[in-house]
C-alpha positions as CSV (number, residue, x, y, z in Angstrom):
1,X,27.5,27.3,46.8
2,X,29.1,24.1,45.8
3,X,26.6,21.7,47.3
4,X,23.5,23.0,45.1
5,X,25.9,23.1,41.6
6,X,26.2,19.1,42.1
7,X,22.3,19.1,42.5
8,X,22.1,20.9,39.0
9,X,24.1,18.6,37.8
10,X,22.4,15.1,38.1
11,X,18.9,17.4,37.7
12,X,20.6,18.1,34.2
13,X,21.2,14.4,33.5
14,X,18.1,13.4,34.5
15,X,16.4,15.8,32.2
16,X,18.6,14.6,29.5
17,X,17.9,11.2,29.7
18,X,14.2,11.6,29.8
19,X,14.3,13.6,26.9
20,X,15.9,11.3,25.1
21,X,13.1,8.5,26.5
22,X,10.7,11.2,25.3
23,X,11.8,11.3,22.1
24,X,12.2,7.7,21.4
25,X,8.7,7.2,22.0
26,X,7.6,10.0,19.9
27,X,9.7,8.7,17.2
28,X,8.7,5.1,17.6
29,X,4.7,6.3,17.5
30,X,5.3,8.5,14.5
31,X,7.1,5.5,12.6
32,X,4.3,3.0,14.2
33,X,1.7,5.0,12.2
34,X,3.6,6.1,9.1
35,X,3.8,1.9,8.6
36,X,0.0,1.6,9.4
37,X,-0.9,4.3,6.4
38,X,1.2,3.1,4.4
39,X,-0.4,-0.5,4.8
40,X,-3.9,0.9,4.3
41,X,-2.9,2.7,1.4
42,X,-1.3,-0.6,-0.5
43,X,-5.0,-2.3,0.2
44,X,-6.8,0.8,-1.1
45,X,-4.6,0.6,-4.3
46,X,-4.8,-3.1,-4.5
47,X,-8.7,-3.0,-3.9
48,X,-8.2,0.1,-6.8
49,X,-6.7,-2.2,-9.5
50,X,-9.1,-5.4,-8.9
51,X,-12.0,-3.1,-9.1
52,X,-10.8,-1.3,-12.0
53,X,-9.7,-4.8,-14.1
54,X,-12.8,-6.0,-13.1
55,X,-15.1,-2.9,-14.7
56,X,-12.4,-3.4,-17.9
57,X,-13.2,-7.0,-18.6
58,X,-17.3,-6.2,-18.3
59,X,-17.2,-3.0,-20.3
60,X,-15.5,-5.0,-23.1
61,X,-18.1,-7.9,-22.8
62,X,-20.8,-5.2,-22.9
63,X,-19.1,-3.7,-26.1
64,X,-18.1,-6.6,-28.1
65,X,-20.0,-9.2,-27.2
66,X,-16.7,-11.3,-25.8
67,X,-14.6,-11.0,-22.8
68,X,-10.9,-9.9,-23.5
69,X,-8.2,-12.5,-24.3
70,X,-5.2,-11.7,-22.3
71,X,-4.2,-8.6,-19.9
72,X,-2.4,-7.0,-22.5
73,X,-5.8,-6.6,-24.6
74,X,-6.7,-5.3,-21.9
75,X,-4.7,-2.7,-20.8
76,X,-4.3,-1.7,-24.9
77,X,-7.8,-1.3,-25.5
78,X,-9.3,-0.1,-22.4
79,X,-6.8,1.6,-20.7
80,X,-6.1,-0.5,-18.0
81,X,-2.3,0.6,-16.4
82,X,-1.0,-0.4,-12.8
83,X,2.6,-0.6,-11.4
84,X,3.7,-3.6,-12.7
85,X,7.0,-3.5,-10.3
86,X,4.4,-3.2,-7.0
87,X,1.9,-5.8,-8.3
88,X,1.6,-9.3,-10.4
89,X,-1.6,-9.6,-11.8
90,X,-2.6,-13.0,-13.0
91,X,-5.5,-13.6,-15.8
92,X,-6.5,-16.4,-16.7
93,X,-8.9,-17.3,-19.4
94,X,-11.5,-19.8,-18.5
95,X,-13.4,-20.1,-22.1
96,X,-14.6,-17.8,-24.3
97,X,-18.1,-17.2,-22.4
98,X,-16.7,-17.4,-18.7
99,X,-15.6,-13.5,-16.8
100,X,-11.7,-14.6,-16.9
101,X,-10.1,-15.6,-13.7
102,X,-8.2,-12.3,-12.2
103,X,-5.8,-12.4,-9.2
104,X,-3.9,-9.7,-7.7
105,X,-0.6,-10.0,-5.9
106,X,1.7,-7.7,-4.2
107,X,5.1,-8.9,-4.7
């Protein structure tokens, strides 16, 4: 009887250690994709806020005959709001007849 308990034993180590391998690699897949969402999400958002700055600054040319001064017009008047913590937006007037210069960063 004692020859087949070792057996068990280094069957049970074995089984151990490739659940542990098993587990690793599920774990490092999950994470592995939880990263890629998340990286396709910040675009989307990113893509989001350019789109929606952009539509802003023509629906106030279409309305008052001007494009908007500064950001803060902007986001008073025609509800522009982002997450100023994720993102640094940069606007910069080019004249008063020129679609203002608008960059996006993630910081």
């Amino acid at each position: 009887m004692k020859r087949f308990y070792k057996g068990r034993k280094e069957h049970n180590l074995r089984n151990a250690i490739i659940s542990v391998l098993l587990f690793c690699a599920v774990f490092s897949l999950f994470f592995y994709g939880t990263n890629t969402v998340s990286a396709k999400t910040d675009a989307q958002q990113a893509q989001s806020l350019n789109e929606a700055i952009h539509r802003g600054i023509t629906h106030c040319y279409a309305v008052e005959g001007r494009y908007p001064e500064s950001l803060d017009y902007l986001k008073k008047e025609y509800g522009i709001s982002y997450d100023e913590d994720k993102y640094f937006v940069d606007y910069q007037v080019l004249g008063t007849n020129l679609m203002p210069d608008v960059t996006i960063i993630n910081k």
